[in-house]
N, CA, C and O atoms as CSV, one atom per row, in Angstrom:
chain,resi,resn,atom,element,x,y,z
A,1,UNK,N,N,12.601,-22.407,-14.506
A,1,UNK,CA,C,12.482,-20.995,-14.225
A,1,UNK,C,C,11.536,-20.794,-13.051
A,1,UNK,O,O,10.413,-21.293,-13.126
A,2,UNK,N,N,11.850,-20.189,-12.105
A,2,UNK,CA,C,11.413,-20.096,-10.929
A,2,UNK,C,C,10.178,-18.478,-10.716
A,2,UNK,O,O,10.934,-17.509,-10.782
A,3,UNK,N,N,9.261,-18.161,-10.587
A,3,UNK,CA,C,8.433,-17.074,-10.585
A,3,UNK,C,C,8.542,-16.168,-9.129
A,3,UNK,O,O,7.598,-16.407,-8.376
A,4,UNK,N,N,9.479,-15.222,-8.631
A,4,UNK,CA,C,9.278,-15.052,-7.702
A,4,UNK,C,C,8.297,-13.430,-7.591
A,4,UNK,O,O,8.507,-12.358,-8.158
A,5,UNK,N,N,7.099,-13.878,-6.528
A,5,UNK,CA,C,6.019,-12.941,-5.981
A,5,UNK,C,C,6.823,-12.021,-5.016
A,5,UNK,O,O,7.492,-12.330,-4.030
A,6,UNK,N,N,6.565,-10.772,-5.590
A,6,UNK,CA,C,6.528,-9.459,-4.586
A,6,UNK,C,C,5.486,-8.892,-3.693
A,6,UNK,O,O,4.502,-8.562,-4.355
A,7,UNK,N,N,5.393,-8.729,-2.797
A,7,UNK,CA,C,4.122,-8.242,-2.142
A,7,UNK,C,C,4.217,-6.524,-1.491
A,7,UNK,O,O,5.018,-6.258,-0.595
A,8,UNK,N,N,3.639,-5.865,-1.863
A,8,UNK,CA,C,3.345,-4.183,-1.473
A,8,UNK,C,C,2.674,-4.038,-0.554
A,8,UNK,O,O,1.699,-4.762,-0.354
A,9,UNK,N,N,2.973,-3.207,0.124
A,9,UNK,CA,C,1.934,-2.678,1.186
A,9,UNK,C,C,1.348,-1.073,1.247
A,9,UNK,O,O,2.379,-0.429,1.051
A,10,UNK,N,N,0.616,-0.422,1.358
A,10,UNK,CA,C,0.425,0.685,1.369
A,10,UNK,C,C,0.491,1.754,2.695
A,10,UNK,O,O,0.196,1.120,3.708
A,11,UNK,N,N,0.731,2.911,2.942
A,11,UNK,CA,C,0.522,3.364,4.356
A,11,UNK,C,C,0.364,5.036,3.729
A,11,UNK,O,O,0.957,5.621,2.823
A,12,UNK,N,N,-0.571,5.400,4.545
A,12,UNK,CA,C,-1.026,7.203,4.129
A,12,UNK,C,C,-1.408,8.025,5.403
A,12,UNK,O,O,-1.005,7.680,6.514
A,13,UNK,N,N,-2.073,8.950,5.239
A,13,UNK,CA,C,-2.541,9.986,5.848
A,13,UNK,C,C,-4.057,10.203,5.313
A,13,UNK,O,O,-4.145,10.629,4.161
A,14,UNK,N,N,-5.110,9.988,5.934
A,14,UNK,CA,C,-6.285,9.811,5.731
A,14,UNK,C,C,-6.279,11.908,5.555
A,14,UNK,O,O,-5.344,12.629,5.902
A,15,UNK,N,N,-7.508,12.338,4.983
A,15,UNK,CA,C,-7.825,13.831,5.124
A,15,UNK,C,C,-8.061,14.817,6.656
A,15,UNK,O,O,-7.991,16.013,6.939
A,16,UNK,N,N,-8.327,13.725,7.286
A,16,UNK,CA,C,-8.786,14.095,8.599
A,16,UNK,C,C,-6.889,14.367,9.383
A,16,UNK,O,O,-6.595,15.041,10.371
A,17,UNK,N,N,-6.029,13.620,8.542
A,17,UNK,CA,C,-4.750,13.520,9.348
A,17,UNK,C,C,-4.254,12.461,10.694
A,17,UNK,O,O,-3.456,12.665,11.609
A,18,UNK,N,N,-5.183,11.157,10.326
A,18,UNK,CA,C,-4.933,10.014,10.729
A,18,UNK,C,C,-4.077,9.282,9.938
A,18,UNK,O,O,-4.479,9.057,8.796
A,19,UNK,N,N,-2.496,8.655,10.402
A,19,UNK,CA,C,-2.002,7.382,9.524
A,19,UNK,C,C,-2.881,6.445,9.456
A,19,UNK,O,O,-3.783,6.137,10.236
A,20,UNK,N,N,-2.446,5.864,8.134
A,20,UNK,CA,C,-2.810,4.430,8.038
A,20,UNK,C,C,-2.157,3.724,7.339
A,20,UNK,O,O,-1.275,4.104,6.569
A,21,UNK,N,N,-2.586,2.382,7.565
A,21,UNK,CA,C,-1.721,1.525,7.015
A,21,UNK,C,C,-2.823,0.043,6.951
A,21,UNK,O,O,-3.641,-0.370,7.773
A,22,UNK,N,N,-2.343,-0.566,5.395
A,22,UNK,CA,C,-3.283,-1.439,4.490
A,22,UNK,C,C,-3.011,-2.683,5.853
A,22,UNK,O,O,-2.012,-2.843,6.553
A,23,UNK,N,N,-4.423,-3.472,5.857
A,23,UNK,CA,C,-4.194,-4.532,6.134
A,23,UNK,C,C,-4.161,-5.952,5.302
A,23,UNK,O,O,-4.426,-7.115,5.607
A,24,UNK,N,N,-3.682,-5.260,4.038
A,24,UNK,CA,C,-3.538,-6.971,3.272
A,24,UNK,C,C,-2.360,-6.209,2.246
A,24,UNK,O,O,-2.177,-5.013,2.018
A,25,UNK,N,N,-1.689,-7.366,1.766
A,25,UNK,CA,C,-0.882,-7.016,0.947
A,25,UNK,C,C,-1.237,-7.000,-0.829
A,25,UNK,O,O,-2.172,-7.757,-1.090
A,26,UNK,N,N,-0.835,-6.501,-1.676
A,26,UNK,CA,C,-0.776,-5.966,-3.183
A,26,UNK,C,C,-0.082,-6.595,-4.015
A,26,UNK,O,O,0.968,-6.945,-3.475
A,27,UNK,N,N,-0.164,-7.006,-5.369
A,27,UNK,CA,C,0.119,-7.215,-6.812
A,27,UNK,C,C,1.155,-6.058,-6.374
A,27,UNK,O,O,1.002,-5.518,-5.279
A,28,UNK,N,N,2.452,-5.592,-7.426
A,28,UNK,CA,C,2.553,-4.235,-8.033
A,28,UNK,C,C,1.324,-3.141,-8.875
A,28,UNK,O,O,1.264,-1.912,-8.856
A,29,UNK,N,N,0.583,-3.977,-9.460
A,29,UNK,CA,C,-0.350,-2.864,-10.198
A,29,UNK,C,C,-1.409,-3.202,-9.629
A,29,UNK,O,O,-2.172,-3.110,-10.591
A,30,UNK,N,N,-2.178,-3.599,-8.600
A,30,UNK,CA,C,-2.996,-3.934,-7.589
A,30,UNK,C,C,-2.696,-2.383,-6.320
A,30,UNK,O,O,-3.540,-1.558,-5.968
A,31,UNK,N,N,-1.123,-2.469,-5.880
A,31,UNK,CA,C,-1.192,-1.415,-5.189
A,31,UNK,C,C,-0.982,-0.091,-5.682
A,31,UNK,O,O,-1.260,0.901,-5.009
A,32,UNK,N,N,-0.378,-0.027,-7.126
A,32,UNK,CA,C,-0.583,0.898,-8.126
A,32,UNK,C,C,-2.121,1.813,-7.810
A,32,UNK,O,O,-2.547,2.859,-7.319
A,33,UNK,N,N,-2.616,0.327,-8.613
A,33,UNK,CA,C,-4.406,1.434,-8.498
A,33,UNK,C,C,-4.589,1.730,-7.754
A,33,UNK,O,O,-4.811,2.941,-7.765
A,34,UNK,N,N,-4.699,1.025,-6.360
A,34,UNK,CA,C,-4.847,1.371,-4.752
A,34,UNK,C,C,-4.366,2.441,-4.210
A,34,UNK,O,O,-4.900,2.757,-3.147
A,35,UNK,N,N,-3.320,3.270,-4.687
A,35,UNK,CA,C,-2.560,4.543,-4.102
A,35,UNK,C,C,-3.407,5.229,-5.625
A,35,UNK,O,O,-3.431,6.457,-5.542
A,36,UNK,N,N,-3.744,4.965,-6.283
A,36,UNK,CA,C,-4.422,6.399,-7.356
A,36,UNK,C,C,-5.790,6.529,-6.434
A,36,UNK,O,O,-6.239,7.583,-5.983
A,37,UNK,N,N,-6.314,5.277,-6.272
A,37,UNK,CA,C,-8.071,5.914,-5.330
A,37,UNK,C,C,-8.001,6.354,-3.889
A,37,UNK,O,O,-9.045,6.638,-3.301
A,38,UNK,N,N,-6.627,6.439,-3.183
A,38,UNK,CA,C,-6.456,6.936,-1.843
A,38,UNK,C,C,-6.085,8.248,-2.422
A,38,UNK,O,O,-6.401,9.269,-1.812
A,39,UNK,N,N,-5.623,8.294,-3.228
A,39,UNK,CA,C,-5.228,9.861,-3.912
A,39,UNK,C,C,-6.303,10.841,-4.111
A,39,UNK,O,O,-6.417,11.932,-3.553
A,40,UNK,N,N,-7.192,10.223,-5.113
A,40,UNK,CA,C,-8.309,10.659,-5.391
A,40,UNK,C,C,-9.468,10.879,-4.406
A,40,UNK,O,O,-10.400,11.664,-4.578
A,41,UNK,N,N,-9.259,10.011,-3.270
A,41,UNK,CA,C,-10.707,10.577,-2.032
A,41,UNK,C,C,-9.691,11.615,-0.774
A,41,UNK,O,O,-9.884,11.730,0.436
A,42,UNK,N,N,-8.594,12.250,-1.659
A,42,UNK,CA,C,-8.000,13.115,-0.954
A,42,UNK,C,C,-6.952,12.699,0.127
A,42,UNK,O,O,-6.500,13.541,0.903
A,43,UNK,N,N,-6.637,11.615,0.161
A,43,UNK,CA,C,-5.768,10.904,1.358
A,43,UNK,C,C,-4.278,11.612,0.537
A,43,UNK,O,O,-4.123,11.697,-0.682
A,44,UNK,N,N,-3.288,12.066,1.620
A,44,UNK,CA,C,-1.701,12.193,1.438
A,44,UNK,C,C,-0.403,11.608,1.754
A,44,UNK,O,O,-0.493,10.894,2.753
A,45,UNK,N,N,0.744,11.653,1.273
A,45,UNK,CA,C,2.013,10.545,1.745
A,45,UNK,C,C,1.403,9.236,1.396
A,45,UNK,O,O,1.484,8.305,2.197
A,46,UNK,N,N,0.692,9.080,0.056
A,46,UNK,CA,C,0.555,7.514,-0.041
A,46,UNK,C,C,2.084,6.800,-0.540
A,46,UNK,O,O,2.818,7.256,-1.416
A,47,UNK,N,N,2.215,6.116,-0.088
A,47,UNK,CA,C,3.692,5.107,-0.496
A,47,UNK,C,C,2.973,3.749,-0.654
A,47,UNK,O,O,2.030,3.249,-0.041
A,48,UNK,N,N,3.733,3.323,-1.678
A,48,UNK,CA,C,3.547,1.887,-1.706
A,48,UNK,C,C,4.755,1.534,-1.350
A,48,UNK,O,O,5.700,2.217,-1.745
A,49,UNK,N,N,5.024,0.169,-0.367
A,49,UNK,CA,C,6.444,-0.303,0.478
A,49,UNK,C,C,6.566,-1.937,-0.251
A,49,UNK,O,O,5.612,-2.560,-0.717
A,50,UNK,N,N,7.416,-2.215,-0.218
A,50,UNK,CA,C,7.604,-3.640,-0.498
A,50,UNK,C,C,7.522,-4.589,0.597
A,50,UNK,O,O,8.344,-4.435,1.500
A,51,UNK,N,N,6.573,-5.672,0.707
A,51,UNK,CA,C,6.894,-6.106,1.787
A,51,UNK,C,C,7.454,-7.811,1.380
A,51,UNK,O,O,7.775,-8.194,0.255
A,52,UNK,N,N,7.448,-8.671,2.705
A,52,UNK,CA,C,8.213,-9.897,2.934
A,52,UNK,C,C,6.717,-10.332,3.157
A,52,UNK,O,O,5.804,-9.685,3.669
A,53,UNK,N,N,6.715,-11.768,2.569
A,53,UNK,CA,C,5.524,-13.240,2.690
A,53,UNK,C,C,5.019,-12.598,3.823
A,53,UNK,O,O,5.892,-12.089,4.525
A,54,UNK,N,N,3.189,-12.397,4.434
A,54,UNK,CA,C,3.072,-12.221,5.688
A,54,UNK,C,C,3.390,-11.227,6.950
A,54,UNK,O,O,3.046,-11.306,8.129
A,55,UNK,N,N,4.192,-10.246,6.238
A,55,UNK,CA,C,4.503,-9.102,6.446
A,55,UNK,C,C,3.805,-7.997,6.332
A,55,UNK,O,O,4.077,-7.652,5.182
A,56,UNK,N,N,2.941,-7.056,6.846
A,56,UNK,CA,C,2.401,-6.132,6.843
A,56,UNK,C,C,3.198,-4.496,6.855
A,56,UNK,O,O,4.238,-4.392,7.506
A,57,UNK,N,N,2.741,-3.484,6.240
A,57,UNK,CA,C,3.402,-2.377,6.657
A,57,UNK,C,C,2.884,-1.757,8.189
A,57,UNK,O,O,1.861,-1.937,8.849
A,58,UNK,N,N,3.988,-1.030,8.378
A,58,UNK,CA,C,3.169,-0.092,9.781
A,58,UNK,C,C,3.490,1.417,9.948
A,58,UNK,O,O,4.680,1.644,10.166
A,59,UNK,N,N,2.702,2.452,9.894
A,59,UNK,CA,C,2.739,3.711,9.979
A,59,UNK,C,C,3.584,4.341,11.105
A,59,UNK,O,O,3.645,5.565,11.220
């Protein structure tokens, strides 16, 4: 049985109305929590994206 890893990336809108976008990649419930505390210090459009091995998201 083979285990295959997913990797997430995150990308938002800071309060000020700057994109951004994570520079490391996420667990599923790693980027879970990670989009509840960008939520919570007021950041908007948080998405979590799926990404590929080494792959980063980009805003």
């Amino acid at each position: 049985m083979t285990i295959s890893m997913q990797n997430f990336g995150l990308t938002w809108t800071d309060p000020d109305g700057t994109p951004r976008a994570a520079a490391v990649s996420y667990d599923k419930a790693s980027a879970d929590r990670r989009k509840a505390e960008l939520e919570g210090a007021g950041c908007t459009a948080v998405e979590v994206v799926p990404t590929q091995p080494g792959e980063l998201p980009t805003v």
